[in-house]
GUTOR-932208 format. One record per atom (N, C-alpha, C): residue number from 1; z, y, x; atom name. Coordinates in Angstrom, 3 decimals, always signed. Example, Ala and Ser with C-alpha at 12.3 -4.5 7.8 and 13.67 -1.06 7.14 Angstrom:
<recs>
+-----+----------+----------+----------+-------+
! num !        Z !        Y !        X ! atomo !
+-----+----------+----------+----------+-------+
!   1 !   +7.800 !   -5.690 !  +13.190 !     N !
!   1 !   +7.800 !   -4.500 !  +12.300 !    CA !
!   1 !   +7.800 !   -3.300 !  +13.200 !     C !
!   2 !   +7.080 !   -2.250 !  +12.850 !     N !
!   2 !   +7.140 !   -1.060 !  +13.670 !    CA !
!   2 !   +7.870 !   +0.030 !  +12.900 !     C !
+-----+----------+----------+----------+-------+
</recs>
This chain:
<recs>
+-----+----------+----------+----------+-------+
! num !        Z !        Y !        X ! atomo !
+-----+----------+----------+----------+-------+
!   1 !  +51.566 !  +61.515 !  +67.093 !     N !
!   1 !  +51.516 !  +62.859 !  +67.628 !    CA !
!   1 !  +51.118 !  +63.805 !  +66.508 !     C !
!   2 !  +51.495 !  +65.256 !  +66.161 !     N !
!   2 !  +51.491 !  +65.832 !  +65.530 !    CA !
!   2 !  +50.402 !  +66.504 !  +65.670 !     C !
!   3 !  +49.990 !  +66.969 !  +64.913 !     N !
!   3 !  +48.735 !  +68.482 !  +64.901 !    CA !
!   3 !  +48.997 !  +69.556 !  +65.675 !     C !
!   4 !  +48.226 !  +69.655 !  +66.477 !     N !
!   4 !  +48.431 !  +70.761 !  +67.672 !    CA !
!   4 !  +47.073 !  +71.698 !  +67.681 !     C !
!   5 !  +46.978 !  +72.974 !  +68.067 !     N !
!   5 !  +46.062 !  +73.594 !  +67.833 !    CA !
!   5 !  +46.495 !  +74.775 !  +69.083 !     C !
!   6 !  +45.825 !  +75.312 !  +69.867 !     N !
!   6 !  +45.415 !  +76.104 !  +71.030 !    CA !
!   6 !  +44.774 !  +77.757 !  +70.416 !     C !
!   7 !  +45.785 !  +78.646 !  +69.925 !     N !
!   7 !  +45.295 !  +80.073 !  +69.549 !    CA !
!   7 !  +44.912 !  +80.635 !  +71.229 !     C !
!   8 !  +43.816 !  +80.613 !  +71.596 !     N !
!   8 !  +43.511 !  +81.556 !  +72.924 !    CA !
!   8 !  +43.668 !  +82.844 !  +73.053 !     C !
!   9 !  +43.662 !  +83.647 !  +71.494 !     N !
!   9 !  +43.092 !  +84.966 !  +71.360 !    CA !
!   9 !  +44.599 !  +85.682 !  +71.114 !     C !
!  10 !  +45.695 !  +84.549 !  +70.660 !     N !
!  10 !  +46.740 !  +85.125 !  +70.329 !    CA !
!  10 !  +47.486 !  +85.076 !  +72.009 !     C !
!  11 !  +47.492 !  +83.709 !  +72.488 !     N !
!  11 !  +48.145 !  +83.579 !  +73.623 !    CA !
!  11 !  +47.618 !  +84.832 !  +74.870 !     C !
!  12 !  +46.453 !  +85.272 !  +74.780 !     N !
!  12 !  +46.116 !  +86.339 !  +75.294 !    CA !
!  12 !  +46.852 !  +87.559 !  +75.137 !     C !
!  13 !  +46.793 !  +88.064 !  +74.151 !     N !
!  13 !  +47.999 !  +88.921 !  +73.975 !    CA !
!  13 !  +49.012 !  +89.226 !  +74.397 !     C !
!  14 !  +49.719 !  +87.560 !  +74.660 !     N !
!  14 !  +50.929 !  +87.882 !  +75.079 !    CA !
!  14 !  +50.762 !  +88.215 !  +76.486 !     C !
!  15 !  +49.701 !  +87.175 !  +77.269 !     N !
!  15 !  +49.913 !  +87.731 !  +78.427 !    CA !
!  15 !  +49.209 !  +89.289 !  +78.968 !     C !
!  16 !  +48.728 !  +89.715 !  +77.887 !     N !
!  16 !  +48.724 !  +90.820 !  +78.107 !    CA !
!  16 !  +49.855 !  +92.317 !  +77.890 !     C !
!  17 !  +50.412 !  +91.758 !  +76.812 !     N !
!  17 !  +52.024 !  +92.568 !  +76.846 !    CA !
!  17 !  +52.877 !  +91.978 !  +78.045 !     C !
!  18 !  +52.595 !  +90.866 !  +78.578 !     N !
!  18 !  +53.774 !  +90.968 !  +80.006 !    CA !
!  18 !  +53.264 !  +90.960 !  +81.016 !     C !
!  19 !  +51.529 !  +91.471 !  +80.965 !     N !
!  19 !  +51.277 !  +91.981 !  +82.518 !    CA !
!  19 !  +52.021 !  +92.893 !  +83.553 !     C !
!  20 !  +52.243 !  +93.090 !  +84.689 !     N !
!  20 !  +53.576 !  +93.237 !  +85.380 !    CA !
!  20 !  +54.988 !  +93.260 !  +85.147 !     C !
!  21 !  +55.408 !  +92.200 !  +84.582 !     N !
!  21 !  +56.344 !  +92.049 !  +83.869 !    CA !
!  21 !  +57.058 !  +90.930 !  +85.401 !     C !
!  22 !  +58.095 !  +90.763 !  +85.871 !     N !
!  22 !  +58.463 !  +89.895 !  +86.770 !    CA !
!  22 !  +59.279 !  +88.761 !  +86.606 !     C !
!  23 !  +58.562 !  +87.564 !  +85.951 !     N !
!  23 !  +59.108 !  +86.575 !  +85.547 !    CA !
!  23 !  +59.658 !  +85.427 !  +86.253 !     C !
!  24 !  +58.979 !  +85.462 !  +86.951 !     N !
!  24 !  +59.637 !  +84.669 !  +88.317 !    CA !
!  24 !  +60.316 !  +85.172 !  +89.573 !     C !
!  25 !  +60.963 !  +84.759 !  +90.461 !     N !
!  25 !  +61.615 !  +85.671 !  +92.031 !    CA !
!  25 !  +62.326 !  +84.520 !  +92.615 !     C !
!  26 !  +61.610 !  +84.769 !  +93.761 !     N !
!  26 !  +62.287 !  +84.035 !  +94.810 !    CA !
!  26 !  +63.998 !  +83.791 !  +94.858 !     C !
!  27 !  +64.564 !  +82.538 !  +95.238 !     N !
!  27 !  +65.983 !  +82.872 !  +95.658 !    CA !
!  27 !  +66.144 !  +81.837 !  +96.765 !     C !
!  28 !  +67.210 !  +82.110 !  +97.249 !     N !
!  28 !  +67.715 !  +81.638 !  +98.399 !    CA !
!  28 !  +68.134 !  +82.298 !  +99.725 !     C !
!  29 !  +68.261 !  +82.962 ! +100.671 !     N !
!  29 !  +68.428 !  +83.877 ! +101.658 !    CA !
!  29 !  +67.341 !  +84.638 ! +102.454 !     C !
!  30 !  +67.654 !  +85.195 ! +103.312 !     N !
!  30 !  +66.799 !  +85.866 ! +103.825 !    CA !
!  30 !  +67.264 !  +85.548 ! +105.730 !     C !
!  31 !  +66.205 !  +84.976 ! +106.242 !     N !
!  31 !  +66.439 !  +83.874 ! +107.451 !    CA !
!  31 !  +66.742 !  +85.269 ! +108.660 !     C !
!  32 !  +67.312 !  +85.551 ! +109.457 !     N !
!  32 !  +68.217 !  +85.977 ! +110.903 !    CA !
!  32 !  +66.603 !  +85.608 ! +111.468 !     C !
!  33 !  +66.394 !  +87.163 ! +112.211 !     N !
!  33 !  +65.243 !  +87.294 ! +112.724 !    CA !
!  33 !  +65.053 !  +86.523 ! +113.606 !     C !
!  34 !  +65.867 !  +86.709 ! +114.776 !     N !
!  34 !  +65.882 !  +85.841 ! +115.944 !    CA !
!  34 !  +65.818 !  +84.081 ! +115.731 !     C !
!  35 !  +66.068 !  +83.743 ! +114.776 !     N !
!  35 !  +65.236 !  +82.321 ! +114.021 !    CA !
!  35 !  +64.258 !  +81.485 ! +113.794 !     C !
!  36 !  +63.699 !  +82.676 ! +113.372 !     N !
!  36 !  +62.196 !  +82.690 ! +112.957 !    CA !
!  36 !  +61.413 !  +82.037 ! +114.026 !     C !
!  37 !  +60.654 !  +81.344 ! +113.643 !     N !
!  37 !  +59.678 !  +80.335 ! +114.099 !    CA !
!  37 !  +58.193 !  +81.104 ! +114.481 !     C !
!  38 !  +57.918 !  +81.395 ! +115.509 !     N !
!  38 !  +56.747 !  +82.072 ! +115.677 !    CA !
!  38 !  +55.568 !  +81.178 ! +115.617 !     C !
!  39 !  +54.392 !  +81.916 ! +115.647 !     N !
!  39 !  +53.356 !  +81.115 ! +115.714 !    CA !
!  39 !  +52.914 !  +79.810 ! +115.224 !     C !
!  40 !  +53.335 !  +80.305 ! +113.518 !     N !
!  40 !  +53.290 !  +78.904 ! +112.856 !    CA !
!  40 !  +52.092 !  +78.678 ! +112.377 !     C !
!  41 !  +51.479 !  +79.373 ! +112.561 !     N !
!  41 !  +49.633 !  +78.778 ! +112.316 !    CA !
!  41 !  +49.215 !  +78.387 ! +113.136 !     C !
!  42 !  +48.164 !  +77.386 ! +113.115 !     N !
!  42 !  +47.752 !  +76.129 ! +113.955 !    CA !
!  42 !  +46.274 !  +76.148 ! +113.295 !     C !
!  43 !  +45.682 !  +76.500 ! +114.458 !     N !
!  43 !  +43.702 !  +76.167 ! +114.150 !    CA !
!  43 !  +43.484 !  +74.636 ! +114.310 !     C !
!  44 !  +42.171 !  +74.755 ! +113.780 !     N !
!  44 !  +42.114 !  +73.229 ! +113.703 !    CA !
!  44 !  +40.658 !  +72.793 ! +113.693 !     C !
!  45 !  +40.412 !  +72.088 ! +114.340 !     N !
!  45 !  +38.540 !  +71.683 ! +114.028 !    CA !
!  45 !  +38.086 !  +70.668 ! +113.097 !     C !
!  46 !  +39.062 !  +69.961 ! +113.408 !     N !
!  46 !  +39.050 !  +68.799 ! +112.483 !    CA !
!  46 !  +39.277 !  +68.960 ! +110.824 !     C !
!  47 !  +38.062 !  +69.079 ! +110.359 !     N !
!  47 !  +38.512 !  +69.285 ! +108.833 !    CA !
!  47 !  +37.725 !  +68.520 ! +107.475 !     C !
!  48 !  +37.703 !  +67.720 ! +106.495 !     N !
!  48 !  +37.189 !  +67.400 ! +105.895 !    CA !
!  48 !  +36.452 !  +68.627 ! +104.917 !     C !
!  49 !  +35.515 !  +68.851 ! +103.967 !     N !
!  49 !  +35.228 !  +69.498 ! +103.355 !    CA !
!  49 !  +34.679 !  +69.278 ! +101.543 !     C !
!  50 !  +35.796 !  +69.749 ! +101.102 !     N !
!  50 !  +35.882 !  +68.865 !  +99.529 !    CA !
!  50 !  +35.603 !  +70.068 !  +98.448 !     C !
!  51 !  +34.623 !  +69.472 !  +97.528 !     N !
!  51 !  +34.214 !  +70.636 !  +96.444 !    CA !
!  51 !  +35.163 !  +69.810 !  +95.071 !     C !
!  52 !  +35.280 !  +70.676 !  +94.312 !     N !
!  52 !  +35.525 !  +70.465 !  +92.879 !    CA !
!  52 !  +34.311 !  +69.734 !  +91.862 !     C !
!  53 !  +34.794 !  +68.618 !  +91.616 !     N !
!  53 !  +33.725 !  +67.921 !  +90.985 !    CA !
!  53 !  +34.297 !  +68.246 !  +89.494 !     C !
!  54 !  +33.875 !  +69.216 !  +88.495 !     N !
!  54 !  +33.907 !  +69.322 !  +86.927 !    CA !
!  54 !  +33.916 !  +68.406 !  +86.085 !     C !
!  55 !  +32.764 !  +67.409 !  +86.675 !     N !
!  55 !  +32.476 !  +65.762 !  +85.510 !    CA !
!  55 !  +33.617 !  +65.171 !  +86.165 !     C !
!  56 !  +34.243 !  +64.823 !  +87.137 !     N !
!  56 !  +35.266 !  +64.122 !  +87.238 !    CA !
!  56 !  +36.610 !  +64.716 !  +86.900 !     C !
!  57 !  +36.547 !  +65.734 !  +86.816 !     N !
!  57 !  +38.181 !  +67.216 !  +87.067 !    CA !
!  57 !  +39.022 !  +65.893 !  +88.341 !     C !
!  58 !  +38.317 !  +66.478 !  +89.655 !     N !
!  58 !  +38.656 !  +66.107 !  +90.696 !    CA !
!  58 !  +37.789 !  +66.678 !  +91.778 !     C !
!  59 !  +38.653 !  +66.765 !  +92.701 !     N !
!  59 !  +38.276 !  +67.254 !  +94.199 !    CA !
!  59 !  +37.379 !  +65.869 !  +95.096 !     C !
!  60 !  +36.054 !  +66.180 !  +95.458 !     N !
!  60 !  +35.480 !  +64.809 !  +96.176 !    CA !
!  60 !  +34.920 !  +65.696 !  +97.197 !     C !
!  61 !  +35.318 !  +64.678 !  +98.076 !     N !
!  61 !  +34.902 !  +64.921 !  +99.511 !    CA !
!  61 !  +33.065 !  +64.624 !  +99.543 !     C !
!  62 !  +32.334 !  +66.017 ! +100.390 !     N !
!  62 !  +31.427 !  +66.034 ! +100.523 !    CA !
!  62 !  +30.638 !  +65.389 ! +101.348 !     C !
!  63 !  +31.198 !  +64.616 ! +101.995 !     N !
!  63 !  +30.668 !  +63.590 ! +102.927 !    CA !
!  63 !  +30.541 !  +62.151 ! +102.622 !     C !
!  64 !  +31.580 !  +61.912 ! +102.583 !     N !
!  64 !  +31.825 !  +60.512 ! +102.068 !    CA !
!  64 !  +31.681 !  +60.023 ! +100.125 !     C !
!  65 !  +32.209 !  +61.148 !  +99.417 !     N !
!  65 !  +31.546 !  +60.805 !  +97.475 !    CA !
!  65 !  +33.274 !  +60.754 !  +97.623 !     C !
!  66 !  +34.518 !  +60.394 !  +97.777 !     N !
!  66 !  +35.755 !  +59.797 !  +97.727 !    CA !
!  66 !  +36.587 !  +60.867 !  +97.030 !     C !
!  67 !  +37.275 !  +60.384 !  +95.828 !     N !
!  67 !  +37.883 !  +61.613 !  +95.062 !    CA !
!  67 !  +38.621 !  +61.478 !  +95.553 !     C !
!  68 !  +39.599 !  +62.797 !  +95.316 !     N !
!  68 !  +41.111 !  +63.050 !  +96.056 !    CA !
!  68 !  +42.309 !  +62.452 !  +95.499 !     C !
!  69 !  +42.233 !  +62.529 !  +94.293 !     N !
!  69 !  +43.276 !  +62.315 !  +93.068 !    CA !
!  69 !  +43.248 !  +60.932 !  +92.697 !     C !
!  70 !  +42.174 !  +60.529 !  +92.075 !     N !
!  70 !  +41.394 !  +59.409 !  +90.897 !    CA !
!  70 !  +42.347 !  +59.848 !  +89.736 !     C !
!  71 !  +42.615 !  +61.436 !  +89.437 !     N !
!  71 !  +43.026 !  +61.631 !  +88.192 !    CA !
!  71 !  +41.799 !  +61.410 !  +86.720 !     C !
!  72 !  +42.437 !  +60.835 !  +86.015 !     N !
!  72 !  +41.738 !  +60.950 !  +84.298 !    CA !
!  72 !  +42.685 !  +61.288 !  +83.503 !     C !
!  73 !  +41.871 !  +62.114 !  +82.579 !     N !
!  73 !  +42.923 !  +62.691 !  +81.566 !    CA !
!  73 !  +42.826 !  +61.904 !  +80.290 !     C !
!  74 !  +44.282 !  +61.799 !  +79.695 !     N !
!  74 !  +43.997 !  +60.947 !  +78.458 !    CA !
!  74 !  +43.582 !  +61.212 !  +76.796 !     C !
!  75 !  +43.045 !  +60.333 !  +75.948 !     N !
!  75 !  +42.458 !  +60.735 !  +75.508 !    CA !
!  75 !  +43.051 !  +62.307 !  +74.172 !     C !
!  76 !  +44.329 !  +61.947 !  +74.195 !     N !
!  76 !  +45.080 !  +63.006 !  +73.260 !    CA !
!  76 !  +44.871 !  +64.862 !  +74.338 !     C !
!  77 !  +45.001 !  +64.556 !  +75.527 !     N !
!  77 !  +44.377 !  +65.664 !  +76.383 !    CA !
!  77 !  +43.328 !  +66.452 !  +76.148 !     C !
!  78 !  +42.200 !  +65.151 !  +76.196 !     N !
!  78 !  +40.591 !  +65.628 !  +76.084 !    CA !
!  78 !  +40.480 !  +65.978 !  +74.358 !     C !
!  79 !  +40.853 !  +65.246 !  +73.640 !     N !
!  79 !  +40.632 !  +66.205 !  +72.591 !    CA !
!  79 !  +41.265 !  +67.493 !  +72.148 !     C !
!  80 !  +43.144 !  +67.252 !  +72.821 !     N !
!  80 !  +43.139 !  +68.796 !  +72.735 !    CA !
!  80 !  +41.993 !  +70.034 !  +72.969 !     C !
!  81 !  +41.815 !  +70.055 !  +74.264 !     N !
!  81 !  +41.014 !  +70.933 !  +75.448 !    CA !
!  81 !  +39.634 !  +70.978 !  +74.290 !     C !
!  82 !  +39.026 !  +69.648 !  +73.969 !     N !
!  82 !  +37.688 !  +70.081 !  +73.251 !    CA !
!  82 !  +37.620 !  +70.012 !  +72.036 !     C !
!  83 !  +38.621 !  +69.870 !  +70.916 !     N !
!  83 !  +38.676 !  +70.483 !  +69.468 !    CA !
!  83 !  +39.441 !  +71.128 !  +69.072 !     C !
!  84 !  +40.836 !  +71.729 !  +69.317 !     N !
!  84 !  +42.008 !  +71.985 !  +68.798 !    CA !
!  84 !  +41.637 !  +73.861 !  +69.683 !     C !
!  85 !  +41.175 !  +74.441 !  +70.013 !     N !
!  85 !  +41.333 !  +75.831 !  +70.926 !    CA !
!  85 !  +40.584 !  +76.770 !  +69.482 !     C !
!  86 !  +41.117 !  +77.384 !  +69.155 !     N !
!  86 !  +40.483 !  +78.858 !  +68.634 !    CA !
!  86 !  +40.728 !  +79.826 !  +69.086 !     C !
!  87 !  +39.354 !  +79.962 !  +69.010 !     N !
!  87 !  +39.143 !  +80.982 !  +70.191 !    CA !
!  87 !  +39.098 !  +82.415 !  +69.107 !     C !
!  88 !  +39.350 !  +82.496 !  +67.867 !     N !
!  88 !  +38.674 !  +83.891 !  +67.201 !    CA !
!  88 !  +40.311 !  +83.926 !  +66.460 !     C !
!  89 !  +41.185 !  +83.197 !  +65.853 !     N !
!  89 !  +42.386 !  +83.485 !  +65.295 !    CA !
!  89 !  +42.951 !  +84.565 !  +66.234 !     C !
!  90 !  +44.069 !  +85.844 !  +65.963 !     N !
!  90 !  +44.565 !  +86.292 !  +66.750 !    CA !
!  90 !  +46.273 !  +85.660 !  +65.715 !     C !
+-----+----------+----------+----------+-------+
</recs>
């Protein structure tokens, strides 16, 4: 793998020259009213309740400890993210 390096201060920029800029848009049609599916929200009581665990970078349920994912990131990842970012280059 090659040398990779993360400019934050430059990549900022850019997204700051294409703030409201419309890079993405929906396609596909536009659905015949009389179609339309009413009352598509559904309450619910039944709900688990899951926080963001940081030391894991995973979602665990607050009741039970049980991650959502069992994602890990590998190790060419983690060192991107924690040596390769400059944060002061523009």
């Amino acid at each position: 793998m090659g040398y990779r390096d993360i400019y934050s201060a430059a990549l900022n920029n850019i997204f700051i020259a294409m703030r409201g800029c419309r890079i993405f848009d929906r396609f596909g049609f536009n659905m015949d009213e009389s179609k339309r599916i009413e009352n598509m929200v559904q309450n619910t009581s039944k709900y688990e309740k899951w926080v963001h665990d940081f030391m894991a970078l995973d979602w665990r349920n607050s009741i039970t400890g049980q991650l959502l994912t069992g994602y890990s990131s590998d190790h060419e990842l983690t060192d991107l993210l924690d040596n390769h970012i400059d944060k002061e280059l523009e």
